[in-house]
KEKE-3310 file (N, C-alpha, C; in steps of 0.2 Angstrom, whole numbers, plus 5000, padded with zeros to 4 digits):
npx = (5017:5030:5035:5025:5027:5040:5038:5030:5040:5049:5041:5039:5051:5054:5045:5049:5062:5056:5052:5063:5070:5061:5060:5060:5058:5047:5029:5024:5013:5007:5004:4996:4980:4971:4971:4963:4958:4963:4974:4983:4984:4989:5000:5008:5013:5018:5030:5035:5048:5049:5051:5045:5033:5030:5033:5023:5011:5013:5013:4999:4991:4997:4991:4979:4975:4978:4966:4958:4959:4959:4946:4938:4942:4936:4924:4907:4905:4894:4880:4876:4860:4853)
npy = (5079:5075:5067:5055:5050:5048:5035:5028:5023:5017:5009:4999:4996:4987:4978:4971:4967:4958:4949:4944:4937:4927:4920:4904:4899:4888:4892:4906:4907:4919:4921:4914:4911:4902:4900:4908:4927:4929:4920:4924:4936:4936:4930:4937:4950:4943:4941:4952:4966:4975:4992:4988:4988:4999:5008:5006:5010:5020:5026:5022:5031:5041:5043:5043:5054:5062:5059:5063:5077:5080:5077:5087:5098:5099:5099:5108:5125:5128:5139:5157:5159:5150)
npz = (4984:4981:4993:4994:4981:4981:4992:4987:4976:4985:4990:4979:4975:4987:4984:4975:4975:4984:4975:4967:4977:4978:4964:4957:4968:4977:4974:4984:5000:5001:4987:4984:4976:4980:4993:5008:5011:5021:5027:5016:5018:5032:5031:5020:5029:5039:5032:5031:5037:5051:5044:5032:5033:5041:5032:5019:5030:5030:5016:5014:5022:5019:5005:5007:5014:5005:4994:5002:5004:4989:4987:4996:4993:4976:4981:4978:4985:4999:4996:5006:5011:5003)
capx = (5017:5035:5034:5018:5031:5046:5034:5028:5045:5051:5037:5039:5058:5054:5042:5054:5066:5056:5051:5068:5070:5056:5060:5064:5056:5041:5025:5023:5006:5003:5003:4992:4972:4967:4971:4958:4961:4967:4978:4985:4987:4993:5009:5014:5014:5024:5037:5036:5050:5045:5052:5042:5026:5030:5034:5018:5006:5014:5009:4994:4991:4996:4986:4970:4974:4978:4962:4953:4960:4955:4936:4937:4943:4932:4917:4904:4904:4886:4881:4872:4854:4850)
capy = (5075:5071:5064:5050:5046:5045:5032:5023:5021:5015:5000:4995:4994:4982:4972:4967:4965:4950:4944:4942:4932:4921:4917:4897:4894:4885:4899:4908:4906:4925:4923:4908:4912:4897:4902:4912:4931:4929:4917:4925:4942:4934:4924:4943:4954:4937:4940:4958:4968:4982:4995:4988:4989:5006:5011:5005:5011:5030:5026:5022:5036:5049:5042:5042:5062:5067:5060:5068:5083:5082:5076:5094:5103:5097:5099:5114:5128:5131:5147:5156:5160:5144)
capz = (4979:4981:4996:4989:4974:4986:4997:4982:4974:4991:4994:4974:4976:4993:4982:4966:4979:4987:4971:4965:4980:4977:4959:4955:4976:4979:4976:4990:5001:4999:4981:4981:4976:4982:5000:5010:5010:5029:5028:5012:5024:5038:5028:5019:5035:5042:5030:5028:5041:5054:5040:5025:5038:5043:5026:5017:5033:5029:5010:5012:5024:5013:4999:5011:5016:4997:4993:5006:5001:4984:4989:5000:4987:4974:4981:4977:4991:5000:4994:5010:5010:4998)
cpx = (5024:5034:5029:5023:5038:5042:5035:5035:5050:5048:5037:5046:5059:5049:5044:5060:5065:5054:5058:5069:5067:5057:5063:5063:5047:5035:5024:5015:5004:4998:4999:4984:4968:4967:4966:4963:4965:4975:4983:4990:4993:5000:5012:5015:5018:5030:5041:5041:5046:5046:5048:5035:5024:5030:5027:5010:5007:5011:5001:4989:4991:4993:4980:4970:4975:4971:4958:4953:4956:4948:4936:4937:4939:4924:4913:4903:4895:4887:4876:4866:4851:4849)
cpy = (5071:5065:5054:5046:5043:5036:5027:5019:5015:5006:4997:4993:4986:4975:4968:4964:4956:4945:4941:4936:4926:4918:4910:4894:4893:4891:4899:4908:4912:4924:4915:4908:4906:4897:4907:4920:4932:4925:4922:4932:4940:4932:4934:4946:4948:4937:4948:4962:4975:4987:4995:4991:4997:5010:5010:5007:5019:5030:5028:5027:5041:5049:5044:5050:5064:5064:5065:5074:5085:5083:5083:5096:5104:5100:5108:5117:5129:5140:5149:5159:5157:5139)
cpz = (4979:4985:4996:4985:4979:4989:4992:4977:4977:4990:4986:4975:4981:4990:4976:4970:4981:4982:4967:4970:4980:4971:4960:4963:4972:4978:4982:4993:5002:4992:4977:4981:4978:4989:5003:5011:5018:5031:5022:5013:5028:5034:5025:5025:5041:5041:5029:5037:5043:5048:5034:5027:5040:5035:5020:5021:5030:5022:5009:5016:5021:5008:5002:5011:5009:4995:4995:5003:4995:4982:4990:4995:4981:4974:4983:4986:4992:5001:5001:5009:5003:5002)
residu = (UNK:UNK:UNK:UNK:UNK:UNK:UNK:UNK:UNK:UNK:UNK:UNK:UNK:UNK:UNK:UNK:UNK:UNK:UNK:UNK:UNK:UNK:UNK:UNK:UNK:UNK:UNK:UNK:UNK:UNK:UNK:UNK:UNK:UNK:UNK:UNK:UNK:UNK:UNK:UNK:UNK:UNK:UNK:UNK:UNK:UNK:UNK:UNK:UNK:UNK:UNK:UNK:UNK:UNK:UNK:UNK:UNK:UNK:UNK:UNK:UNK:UNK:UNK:UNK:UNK:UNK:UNK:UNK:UNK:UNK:UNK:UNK:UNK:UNK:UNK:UNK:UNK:UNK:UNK:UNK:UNK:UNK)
# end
């Protein structure tokens, strides 16, 4: 759980980060809905560094296995001979 919070703390810090940068510029073509979702991908992962990239694939990673986890965990054992 730490580790998840640590992650998540990390890619929120790198995302108010670029938004400070952006304030008082031109909207950004991420942050434009009128843009198709490709083009809208392609422009952040353009602007995003190896670290942020690395740092948001590990997130979203551990979120995917703590799912999982929980799904396993959750779910009723088969009883045998039923």
């Amino acid at each position: 759980m730490c580790r998840i919070t640590g992650s998540l703390t990390a890619i929120l810090g790198i995302l108010v980060a670029a938004l400070v940068r952006a304030v008082g510029q031109e909207p950004l073509p991420y942050r434009d809905q009128a843009r198709s979702l490709e083009e809208r991908v392609a422009d952040l992962l353009s602007r995003m560094t190896l670290e942020e990239k690395v740092a948001l694939a590990a997130h979203l990673s551990a979120h995917a296995g703590a799912t999982r986890a929980s799904t396993l965990s959750s779910s009723t054992p088969c009883r045998s001979g039923t």
